[in-house]
N, C-alpha and C positions, 0 to 999 in steps of 0.2 A: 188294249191299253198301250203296247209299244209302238202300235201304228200310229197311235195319236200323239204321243212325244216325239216320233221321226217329224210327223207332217209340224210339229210345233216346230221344231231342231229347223226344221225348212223352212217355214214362211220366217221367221229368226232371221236365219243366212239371207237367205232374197230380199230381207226388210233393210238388211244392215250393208246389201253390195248395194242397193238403189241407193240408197242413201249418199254410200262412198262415189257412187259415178253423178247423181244430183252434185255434188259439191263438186268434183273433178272438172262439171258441164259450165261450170260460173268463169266467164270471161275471166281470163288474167288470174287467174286462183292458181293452176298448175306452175307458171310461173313465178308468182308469191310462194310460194310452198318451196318453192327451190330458193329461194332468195333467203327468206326466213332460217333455212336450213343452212346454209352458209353463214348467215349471222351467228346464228347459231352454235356453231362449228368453231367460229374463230374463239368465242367471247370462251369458247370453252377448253382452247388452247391456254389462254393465258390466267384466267380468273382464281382456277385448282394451285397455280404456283405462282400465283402475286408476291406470296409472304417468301418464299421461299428466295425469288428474283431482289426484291429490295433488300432482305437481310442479308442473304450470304452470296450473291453476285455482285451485286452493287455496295457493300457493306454497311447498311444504316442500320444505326441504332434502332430496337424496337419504338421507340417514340417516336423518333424522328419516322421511321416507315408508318405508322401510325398518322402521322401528319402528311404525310407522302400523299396517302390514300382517301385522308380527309381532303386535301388538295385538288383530286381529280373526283372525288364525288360532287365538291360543291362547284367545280368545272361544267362535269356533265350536269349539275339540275340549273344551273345560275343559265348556261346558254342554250340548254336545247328548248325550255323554258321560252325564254327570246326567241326561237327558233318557229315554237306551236304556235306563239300568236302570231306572227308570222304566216306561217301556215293556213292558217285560218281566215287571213284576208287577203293577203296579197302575192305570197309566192305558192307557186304550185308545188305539191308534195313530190312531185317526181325529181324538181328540180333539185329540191333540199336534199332526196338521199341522194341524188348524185355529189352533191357537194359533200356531205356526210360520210358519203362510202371514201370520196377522194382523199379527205383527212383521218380516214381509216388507216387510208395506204401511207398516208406520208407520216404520222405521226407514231405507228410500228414497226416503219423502217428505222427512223431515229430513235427509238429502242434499241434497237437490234444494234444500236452501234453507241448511242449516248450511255452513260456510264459517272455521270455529273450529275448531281441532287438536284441543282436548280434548274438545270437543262431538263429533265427529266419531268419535273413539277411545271416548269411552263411548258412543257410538252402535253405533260396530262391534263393538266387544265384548259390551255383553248387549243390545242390541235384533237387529242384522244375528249374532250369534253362538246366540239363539235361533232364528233364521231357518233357521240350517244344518241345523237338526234334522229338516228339513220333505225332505229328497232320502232322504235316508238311513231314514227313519221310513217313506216310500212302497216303497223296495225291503222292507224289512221285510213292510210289506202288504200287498205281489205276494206274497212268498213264504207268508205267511199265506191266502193265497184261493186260491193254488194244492195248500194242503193240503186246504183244504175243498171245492174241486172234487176231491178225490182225481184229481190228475193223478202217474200213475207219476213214479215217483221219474228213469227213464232220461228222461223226455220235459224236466223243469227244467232244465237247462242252456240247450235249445235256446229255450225259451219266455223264460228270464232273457234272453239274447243278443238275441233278439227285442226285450226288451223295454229292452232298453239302448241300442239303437239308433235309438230316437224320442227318445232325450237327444242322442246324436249327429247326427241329421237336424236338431236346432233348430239348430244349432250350421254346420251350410250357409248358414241365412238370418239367422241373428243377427247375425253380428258386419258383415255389410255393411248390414245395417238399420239398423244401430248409428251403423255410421261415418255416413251418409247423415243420421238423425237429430241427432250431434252436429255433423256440418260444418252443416247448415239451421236449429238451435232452437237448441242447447247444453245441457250437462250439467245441468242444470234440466229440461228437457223427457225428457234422456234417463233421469233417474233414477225424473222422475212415471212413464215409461212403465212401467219398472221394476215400481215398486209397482203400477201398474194389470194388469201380467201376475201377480203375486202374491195381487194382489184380486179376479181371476177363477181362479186356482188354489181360493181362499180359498172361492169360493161354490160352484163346480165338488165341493169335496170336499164338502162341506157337506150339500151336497143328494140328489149324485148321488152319493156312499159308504156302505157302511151300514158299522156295529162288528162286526169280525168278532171271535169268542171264539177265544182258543188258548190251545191244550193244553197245561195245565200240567205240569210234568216237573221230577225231583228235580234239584236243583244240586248237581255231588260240586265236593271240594274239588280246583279247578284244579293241575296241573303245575306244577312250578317250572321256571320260563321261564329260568333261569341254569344249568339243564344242558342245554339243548340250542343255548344261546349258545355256551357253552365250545367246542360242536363243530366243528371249520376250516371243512367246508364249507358250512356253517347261517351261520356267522359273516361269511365271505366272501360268500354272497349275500346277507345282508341291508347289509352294507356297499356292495355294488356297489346295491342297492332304494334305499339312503339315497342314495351320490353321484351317481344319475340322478333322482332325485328333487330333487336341491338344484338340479342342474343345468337339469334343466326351470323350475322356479320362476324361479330366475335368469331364462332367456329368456323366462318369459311377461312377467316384469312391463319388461324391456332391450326386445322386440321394436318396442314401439310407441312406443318415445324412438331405439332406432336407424334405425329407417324415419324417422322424421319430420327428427331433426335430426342425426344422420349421410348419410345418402341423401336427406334432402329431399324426403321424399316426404311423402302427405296423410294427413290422417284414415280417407279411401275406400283408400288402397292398406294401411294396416294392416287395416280391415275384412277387405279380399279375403284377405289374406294370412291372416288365422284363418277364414276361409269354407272356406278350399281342404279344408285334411286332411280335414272332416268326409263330406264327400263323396264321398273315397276310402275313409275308415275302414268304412262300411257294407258295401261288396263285400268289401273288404280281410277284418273281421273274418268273413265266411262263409267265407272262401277259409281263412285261418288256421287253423280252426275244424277244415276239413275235412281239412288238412294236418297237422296237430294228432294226428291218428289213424291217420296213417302212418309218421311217423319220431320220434324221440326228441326229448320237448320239452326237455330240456336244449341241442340243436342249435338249434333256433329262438329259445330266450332270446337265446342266443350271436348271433342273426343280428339280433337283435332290439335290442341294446345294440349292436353294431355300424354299424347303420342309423342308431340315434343318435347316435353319435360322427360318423359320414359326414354327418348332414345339421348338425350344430353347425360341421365344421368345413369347411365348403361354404359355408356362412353368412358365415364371415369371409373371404371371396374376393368377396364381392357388390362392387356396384358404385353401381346402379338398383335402383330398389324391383321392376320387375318381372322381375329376376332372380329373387327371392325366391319368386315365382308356382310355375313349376314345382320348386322343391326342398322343395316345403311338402306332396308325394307320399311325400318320404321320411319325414319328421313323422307321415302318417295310417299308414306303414308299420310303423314303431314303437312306436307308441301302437297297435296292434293287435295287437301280440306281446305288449307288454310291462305294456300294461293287459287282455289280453286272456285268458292263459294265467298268467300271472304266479304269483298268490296260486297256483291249481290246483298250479302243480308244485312251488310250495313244502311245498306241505299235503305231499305224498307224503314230505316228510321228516320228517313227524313225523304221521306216519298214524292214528295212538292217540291223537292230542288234537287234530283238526283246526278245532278252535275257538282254541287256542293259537294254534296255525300261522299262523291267520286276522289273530286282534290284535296277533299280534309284528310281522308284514309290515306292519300296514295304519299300526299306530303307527311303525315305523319310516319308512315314507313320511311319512306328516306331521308326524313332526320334521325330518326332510331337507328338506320345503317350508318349514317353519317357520325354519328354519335361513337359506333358501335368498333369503327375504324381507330377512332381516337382512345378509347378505354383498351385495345388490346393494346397498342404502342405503349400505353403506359402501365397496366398490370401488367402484361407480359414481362417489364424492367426490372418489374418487385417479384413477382413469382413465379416458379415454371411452368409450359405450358400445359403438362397435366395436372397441376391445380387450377389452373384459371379455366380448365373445364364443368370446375365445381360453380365459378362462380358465375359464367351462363346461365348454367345450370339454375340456380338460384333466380337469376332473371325470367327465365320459362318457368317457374313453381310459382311467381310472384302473379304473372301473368295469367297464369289459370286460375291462381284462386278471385284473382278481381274477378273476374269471367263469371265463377261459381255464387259469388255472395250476392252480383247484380243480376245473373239469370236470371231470374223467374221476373224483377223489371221488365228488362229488355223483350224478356218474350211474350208477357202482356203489350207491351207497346208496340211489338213488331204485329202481333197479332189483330190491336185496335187499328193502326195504319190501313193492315191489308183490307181487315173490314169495309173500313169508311171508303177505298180507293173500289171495291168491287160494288159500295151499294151506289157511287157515284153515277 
């Protein structure tokens, strides 16, 4: 009986290094992987102390910071937006994140020294909102050189997951680098660094990318996106997408003003505090993954908006910053479901246009951040930031219960979808 667990425990391992060197063997992937990871890296220098940068370095009002932040969200979706279609016909992707990565560098060096609201807002908006274009423009060009290695269509999921997980590995060592850098230099030093990770992203793709050609293919005229809104159960999960969306927002940019000046705690304890999830999220999202394929993902959404409402409303019981340590477990657990299967089992609702599917979820999430930007600027004015924990809080409870009343809908319809597409 223990021979037969080792020789399992073995072809296990030998299953899961082929696999790691399969993926290692795809043209240009080792490269992406180091690319990705520097993006990575940077976004996770500045992202943990936004709130902390606008309110009390630059001194704005929570509202006005608030609108700061709406500012350069609808920067990055209004042009990188412009950017994809773009993309898609006429400029090659290598070219855009070269240009992407360049206003990466220019746009957090004038950080690093701008210190004026309006400078700073048309900073973010078309120099830092050209920058956005440069993550999103790199998954593209995975998916593009995994066509040209002809890697079967079943193996991209696992090789994407792969490959999204060296965004999440930066994101262990970032945001305590971060802290450590702005408690020793300050937000000058920490923005150059910024740019200096952008500026070796910048040469990295430069050199080491070549322009890959892809296949051009007819555009039919898209589905109208307002009958499949009408539907209750489409409608109620993209409702629940939006208010865990705003809700998230909300706490990333509250977390590092309620650590510091509700709990008193440093620069280094909000670092740790965004260090923790990404280090669970890696095992976390293989474990999901593989659970994924055994029971109905409409049950794990459910566990998964769940999870979030339990770690929001665990948050407003704290006390000390290092209570916040272990419940930041439940954060990588969520963000594992919920980023992780999410879009997949939305698609299954609408299995005949799964490009639809795609931009309805993805633009509903970032109006829900966008949204989410603007509601703390202005609760934050009226209440402190350990109450306005409640009131996420209450946006993830709202959000699970749509979830809960249209389940058993949605998972009849996911279920009649799969049917009809397998007897096809």
């Amino acid at each position: 009986m223990m021979g037969l667990k080792e020789n399992m425990k073995k072809n296990v391992l030998i299953n899961l290094s082929d696999k790691i060197l399969f993926v290692w063997r795809i043209p240009s992937f080792p490269v992406l992987f180091l690319i990705n990871f520097i993006f990575g890296l940077s976004s996770s220098f500045f992202a943990p102390f936004s709130s902390l940068f606008g309110i009390d370095e630059v001194g704005m009002s929570n509202i006005g910071f608030g609108i700061f932040m709406t500012i350069m969200a609808i920067g990055g979706v209004t042009i990188s937006s412009y950017i994809a279609k773009r993309s898609d016909t006429i400029t090659s992707r290598k070219k855009i994140m070269v240009v992407a990565a360049a206003a990466g560098v220019i746009g957090y060096t004038l950080f690093a020294f701008l210190r004026n609201y309006i400078g700073l807002a048309l900073t973010g908006f078309f120099v830092l909102g050209t920058a956005g274009a440069a993550v999103p423009q790199l998954w593209a060009y995975a998916r593009d050189a995994l066509k040209q290695a002809n890697i079967p269509s079943e193996q991209t999921p696992f090789v994407m997951n792969i490959f999204r997980m060296f965004f999440a590995l930066s994101w262990t060592v970032g945001p305590a680098f971060g802290s450590g850098l702005l408690q020793t230099a300050g937000f000058k030093e920490l923005f150059l660094s910024v740019a200096a990770g952008n500026f070796l992203s910048l040469i990295t793709i430069l050199f080491l990318l070549k322009d890959i050609p892809r296949v051009q293919v007819s555009i039919k005229k898209a589905p109208a996106i307002g009958r499949y809104v009408k539907k209750p159960h489409i409608f109620a999960y993209l409702a629940s997408a939006f208010l865990l969306s705003t809700a998230t927002s909300i706490h990333m940019l509250n977390m590092s003003q309620f650590v510091t000046k509700v709990l008193h705690g440093t620069e280094m304890d909000v670092g740790i505090i965004f260090s923790v999830p990404p280090m669970f999220e890696v095992p976390l999202m293989i474990f999901v993954g593989i659970v994924a394929t055994k029971i109905e993902n409409a049950i794990l959404i459910k566990i998964g908006f769940a999870i979030a409402f339990t770690y929001f409303l665990l948050l407003s019981f704290v006390t000390e910053p290092w209570q916040v340590y272990p419940i930041q477990v439940l954060s990588a657990a969520q963000v594992s479901i919920t980023a992780g299967i999410a879009i997949a089992y939305f698609q299954d609702f609408i299995p005949q246009a799964q490009g639809t599917a795609t931009t309805l979820y993805m633009n509903t999430t970032s109006i829900g951040s966008t949204i989410g930007y603007l509601l703390f600027g202005f609760i934050s004015q009226i209440i402190n930031y350990g109450s306005l924990i409640i009131v996420y809080t209450i946006f993830a409870g709202v959000a699970l219960l749509l979830l809960v009343f249209f389940g058993k809908e949605k998972v009849n319809n996911a279920k009649v979808c799969k049917r009809k597409m397998q007897s096809l």
